[in-house]
C-alpha positions in Angstrom: 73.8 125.4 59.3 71.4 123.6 62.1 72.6 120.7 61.1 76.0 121.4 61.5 75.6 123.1 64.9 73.2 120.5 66.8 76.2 117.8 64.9 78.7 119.8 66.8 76.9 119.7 70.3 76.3 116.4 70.1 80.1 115.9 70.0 80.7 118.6 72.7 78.4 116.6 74.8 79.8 113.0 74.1 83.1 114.3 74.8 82.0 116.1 78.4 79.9 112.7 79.2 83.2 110.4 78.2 85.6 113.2 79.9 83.1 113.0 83.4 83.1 108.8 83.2 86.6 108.7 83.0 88.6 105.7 84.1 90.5 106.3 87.0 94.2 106.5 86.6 96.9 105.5 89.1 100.2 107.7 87.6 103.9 106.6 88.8 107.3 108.4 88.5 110.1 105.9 89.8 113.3 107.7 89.9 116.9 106.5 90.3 120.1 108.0 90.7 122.8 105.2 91.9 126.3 108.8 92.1 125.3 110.9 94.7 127.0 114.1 95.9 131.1 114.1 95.8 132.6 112.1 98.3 129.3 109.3 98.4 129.8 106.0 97.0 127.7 105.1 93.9 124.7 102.8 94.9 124.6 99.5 93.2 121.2 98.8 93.5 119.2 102.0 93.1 117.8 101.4 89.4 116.4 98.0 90.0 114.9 99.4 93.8 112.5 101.8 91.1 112.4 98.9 88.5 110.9 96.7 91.3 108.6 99.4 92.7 107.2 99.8 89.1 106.4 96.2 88.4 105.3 95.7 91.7 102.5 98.5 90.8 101.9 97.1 87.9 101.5 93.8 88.9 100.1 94.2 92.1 98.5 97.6 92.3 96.3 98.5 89.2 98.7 100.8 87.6 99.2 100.5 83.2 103.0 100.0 82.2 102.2 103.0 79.8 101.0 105.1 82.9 104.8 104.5 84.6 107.8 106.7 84.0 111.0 105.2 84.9 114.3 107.4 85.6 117.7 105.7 85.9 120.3 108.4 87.0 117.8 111.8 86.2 118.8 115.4 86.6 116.6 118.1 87.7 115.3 118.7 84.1 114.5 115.1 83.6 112.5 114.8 86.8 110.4 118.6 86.2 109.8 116.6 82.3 108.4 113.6 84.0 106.1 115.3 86.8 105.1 117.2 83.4 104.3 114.2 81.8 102.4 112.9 85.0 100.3 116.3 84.5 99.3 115.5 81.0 98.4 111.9 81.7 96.3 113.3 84.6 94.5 115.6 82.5 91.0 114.4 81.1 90.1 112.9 84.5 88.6 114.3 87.8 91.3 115.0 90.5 89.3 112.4 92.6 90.0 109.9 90.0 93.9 110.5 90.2 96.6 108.4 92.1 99.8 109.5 92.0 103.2 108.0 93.2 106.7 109.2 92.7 109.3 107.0 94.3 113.0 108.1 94.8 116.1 105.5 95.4 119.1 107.1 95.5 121.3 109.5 97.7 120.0 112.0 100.1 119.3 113.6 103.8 117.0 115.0 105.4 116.9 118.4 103.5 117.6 117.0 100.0 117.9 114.3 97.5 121.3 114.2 96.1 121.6 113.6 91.6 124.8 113.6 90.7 126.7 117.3 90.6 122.9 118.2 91.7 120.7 118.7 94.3 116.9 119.0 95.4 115.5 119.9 98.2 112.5 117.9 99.7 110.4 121.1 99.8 111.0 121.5 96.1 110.1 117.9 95.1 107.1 117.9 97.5 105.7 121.0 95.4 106.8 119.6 92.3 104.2 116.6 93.3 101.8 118.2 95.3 101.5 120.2 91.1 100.1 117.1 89.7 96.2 117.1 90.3 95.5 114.0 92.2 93.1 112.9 95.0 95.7 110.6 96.2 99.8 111.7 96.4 102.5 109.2 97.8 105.5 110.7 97.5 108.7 107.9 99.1 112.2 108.7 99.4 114.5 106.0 99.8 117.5 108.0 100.3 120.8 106.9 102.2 123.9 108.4 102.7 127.3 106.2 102.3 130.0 108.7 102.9 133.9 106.6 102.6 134.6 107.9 106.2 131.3 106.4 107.8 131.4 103.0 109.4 129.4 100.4 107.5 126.3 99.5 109.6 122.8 101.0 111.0 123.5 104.4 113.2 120.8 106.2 114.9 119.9 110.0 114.8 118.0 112.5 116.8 114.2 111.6 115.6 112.5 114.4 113.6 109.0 115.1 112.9 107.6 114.9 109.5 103.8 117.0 109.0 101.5 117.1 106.4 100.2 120.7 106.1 96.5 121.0 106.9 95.4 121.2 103.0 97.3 117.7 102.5 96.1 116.1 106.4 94.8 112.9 106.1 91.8 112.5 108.3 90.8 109.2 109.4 86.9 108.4 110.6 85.6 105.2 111.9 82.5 103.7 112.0 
């Protein structure tokens, strides 16, 4: 029985030792959804836009394919299954040790990103990110609107401020 039990804490311990050295992991969800809300023209280049961004990470930025979730045209469901699967690939690995990026192309305002028949607001999505354990979030939303009744061209808007909240500020030292 000795045997057995000091054989069995000797695996606990090289699993805790190889669970503690982990590899870091850098974790992307690239979503796309080309039909926005009724009334907004469909977007003709929304799935390469998260295409791109995933091969430029993988190329460029140290992400694995395997460690990239792709979405072309997602609903709500899709997108929670994805962040779930960003979880689990997190998991085994010390939240400083996480990067994680979702990236959005698609419809959208201020107050929402527009799928199809459905909707999301930012707030939701930012919590729905902020879920997966990472030191490092990005979250980018590349979201336009196109309505048939808007002129074709760049229009400005009142500015508005975008702030983290103090458990996400980024502080930056020198020196």
């Amino acid at each position: 029985m000795k045997r057995w039990l000091g054989a069995l804490l000797a695996c606990a311990w090289l699993a805790i030792g190889t669970i503690a050295r982990a590899e870091p992991i850098r974790i992307l969800v690239a979503a796309s959804h080309a039909r926005g809300a009724p009334g907004e023209l469909p977007l003709q280049h929304a799935a390469e836009d998260a295409r791109h961004v995933k091969d430029a990470l993988v190329a460029l930025g140290g992400f694995r394919a395997s460690d990239a979730i792709v979405l072309d045209d997602p609903t709500i469901a899709d997108l929670d299954a994805a962040l779930a699967r960003a979880r689990s690939l997190a998991q085994g690995h010390a939240e400083g040790e996480v990067t994680f990026v979702f990236y959005f192309s698609g419809h959208g305002d201020r107050d929402r990103i527009h799928l199809g028949g459905e909707t999301l607001a930012i707030a939701d999505l930012a919590a729905r990110v902020r879920a997966v354990p990472a030191g490092l979030r990005i979250l980018v939303t590349d979201a336009c609107r196109n309505y048939p009744t808007r002129m074709k061209g760049i229009t400005t808007e009142p500015g508005f401020a975008i702030a983290p909240s103090p458990a996400n500020a980024i502080t930056w030292r020198s020196g």
